[in-house]
N, C-alpha and C positions, 0 to 999 in steps of 0.2 A: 504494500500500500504506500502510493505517495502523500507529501506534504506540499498542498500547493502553495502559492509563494502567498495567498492571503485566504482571509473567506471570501465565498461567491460576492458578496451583497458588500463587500469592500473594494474590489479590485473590478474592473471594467470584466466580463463575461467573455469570452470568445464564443462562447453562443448564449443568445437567449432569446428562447420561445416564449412568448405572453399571447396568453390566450387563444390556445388552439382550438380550433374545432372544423370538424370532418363529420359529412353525414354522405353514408351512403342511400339515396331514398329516404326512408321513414328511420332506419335504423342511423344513432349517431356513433360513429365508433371512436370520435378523442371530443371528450368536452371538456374545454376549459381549464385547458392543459398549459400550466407555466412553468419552466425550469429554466437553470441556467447552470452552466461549466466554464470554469475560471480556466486562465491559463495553467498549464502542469495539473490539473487537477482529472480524475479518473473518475466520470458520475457512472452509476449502472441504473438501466433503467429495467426492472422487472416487472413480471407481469402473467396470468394465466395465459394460453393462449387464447385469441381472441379478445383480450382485454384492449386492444389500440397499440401495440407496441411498435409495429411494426407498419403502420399506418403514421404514427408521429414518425418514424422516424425517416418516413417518405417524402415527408412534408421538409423533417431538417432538410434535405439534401437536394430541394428542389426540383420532386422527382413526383409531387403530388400536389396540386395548390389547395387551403385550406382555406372554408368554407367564410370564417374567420380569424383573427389574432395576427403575429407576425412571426415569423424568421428571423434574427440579425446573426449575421457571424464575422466576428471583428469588428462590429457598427456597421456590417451592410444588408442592407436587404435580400433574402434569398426569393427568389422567385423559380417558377418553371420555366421562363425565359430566358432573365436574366443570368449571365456566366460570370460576372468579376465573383459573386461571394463565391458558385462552384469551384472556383478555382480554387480556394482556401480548403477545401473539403475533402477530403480521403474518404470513400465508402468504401465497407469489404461487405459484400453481400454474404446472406448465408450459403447459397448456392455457390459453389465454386463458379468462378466467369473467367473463364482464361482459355485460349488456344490449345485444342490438343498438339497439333500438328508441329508448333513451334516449339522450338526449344525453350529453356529455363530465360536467357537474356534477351530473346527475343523478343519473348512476352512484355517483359519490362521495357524496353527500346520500345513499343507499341503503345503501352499506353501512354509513358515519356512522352512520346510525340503527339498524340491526343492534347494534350494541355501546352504543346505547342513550345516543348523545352530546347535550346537552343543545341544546336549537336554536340559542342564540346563539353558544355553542361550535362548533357544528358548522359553522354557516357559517365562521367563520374559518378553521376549520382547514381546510376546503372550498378555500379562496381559497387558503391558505398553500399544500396539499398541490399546486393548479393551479401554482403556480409553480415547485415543485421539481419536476416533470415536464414543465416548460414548455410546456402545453397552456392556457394562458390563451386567445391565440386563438381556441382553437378549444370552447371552454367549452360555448357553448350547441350545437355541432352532434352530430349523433348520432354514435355508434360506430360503426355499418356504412357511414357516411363517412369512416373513417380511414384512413392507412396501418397496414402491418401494425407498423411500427415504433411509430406512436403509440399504437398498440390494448397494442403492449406495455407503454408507458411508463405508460399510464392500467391498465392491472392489476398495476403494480409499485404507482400511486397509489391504488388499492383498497384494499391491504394496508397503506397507512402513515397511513390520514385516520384513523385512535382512535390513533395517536402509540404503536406497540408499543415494547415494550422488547426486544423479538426480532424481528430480521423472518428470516424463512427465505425463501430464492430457487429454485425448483427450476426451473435453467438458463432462465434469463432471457429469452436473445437467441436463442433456438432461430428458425430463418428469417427473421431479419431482418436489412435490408443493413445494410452494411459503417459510417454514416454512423450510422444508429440504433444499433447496438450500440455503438459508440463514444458516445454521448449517454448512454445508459443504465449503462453502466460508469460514465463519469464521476460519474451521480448516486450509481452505488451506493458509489464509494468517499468521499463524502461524509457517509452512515450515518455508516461508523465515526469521520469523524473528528469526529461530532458527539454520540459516545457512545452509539450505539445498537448492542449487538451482530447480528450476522451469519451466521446460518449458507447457505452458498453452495455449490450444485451445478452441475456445467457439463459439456461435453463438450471445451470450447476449453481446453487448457493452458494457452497463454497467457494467459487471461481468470483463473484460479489464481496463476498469479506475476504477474499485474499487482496481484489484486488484495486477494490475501489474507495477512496474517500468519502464521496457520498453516495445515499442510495435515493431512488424514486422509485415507489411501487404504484403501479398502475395496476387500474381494475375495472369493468366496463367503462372503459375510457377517461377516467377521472384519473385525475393524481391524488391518494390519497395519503400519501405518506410518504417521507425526506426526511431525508435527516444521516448523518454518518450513521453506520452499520451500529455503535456502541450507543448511541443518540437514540436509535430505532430500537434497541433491546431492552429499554427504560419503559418502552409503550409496555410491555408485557411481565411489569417486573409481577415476581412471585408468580408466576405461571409456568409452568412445565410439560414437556411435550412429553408422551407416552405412546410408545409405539408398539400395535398387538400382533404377534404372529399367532393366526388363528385358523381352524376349519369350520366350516360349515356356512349359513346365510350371513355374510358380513355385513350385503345391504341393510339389512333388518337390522344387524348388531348396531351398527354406523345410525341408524336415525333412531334408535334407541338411546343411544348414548348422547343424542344432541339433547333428548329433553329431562337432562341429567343438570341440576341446577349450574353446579360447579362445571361443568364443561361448556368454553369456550369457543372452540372451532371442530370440527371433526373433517377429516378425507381418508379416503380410498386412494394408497399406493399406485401408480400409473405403471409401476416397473413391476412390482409384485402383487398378483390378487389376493394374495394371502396375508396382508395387512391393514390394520385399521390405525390412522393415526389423528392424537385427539391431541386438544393445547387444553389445558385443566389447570384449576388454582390445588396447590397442595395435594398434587399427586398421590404421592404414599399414604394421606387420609383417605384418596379419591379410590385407591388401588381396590380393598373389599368390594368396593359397590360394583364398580368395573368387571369385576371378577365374576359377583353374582350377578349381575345382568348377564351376561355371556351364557352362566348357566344356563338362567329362566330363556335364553334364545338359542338355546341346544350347539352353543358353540362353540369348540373346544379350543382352549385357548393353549399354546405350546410353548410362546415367551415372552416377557414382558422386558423393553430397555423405556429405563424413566431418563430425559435430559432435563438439561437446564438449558434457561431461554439463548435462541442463538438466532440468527438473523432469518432462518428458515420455520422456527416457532412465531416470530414476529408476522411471515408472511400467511403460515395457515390462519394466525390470528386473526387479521386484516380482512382476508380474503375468502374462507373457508374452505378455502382450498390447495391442493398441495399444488407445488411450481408446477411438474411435471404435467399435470394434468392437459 
């Protein structure tokens, strides 16, 4: 995690969105959505899917115009037209966007030229950017000879060879193993401390409090919650997440358990169907009841881990629902 050189609400923003909103038809999916990221500073913006995340962050980039509010990045206006803010802006899509055909520098030399980088410029920054992704190696070989880890590292290097002043990450490390995501975190928390702001989406909690200063959670399109990761843990003090590995009707268990005074939030595991996880005040008094309810719903309960509040109990809290979902 870096330390940007000030707080947001002291130091000018490299971006700030006030007042977004996006309707598709009847349905609105960002309302009235304000944030902002300082220079060096690393915001994450989370969110269920479907909550707006990914809708704002179409709008940062100029790539959506919103219905209302505004864009600025550096004090300029972003529009869908307009190219001077683009040009400040690094996007790395979640989809990989890169050439199979071409090799590792070629990719880069391409998009270099898209933003219209001078030749002698470009090649340096070509060379620089191969080293901050650690794909020198592999420079002259093509992309469809990559791993999926490298193919990721060289489309995070896509978005950084014209040197933004914003890079936006939309979840990074999506399928890649455990060795590359780790590489790639490492590089990206180096942006910040090299003064480049950040705006960051993810699915990994973890990947949030490792990496970011502050957090936004977003949820049917609202921002309802900011604040550094340790700021956001305060929301839920004395609450503790309980996590049940269990058989039998979870659904049932799961809205049993919601109308349980002491229970807070309740979700259904996205990775495994065999857990129910609840955010509850004073757990280990909550534990018996817990235990007999499961009974009286014939559900045999196999393990029980109690934690304490961490930035992912924050968000079932919030939202009733797990990241994953």
């Amino acid at each position: 995690m870096n330390t940007p050189g000030g707080h947001p609400d002291t130091v000018r923003p490299v971006l700030d969105c006030a007042h977004l909103v996006r309707r598709f038809g009847e349905r609105t999916a960002v309302d009235d959505v304000s944030l902002r990221v300082a220079p060096g500073e690393t915001y994450g913006l989370l969110g269920p899917n479907g909550a707006g995340k990914t809708t704002t962050i179409r709008m940062v980039c100029g790539l959506l115009r919103p219905d209302a509010g505004t864009v600025q990045v550096a004090g300029r206006p972003v529009s869908t037209v307009g190219r001077q803010a683009k040009r400040l802006i690094g996007f790395v899509p979640q989809e990989v966007a890169l050439y199979p055909d071409l090799s590792v520098r070629e990719n880069l030399r391409f998009f270099g030229r898209l933003y219209r980088l001078p030749r002698r410029h470009l090649e340096r920054r070509v060379e620089e950017v191969l080293d901050l992704i650690d794909l020198r190696g592999r420079a002259g070989d093509r992309v469809d000879s990559l791993s999926g880890g490298m193919r990721r590292r060289l489309n995070i290097g896509a978005g950084l060879v014209h040197s933004p002043t914003l890079l936006v990450l939309d979840e990074p490390t999506v399928g890649v193993d455990p060795q590359s995501r780790h590489a790639i975190l490492e590089r990206v928390a180096r942006f910040g401390e090299e003064g480049m702001a950040v705006l960051y989406t993810t699915h990994y909690m973890e990947e949030a409090e490792r990496l970011c200063d502050r957090v936004g959670i977003i949820d049917r399109g609202r921002l309802i919650a900011e604040g550094t990761p340790r700021e956001l843990v305060t929301l839920v003090a004395e609450r503790d997440r309980v996590r049940l590995t269990a058989v039998g009707d979870l659904g049932a268990y799961a809205d049993a358990c919601r109308r349980l005074a002491r229970v807070e939030g309740v979700a259904r595991s996205a990775e495994s169907g065999d857990v129910v996880e609840l955010v509850v005040k004073d757990a280990r008094s909550l534990l018996p009841d817990l235990l007999d309810l499961a009974h009286e719903q014939g559900v045999g309960v196999r393990s029980v881990e109690i934690d304490e509040p961490d930035l992912e109990t924050v968000f079932l809290h919030l939202t009733g629902a797990a990241l994953r979902e």
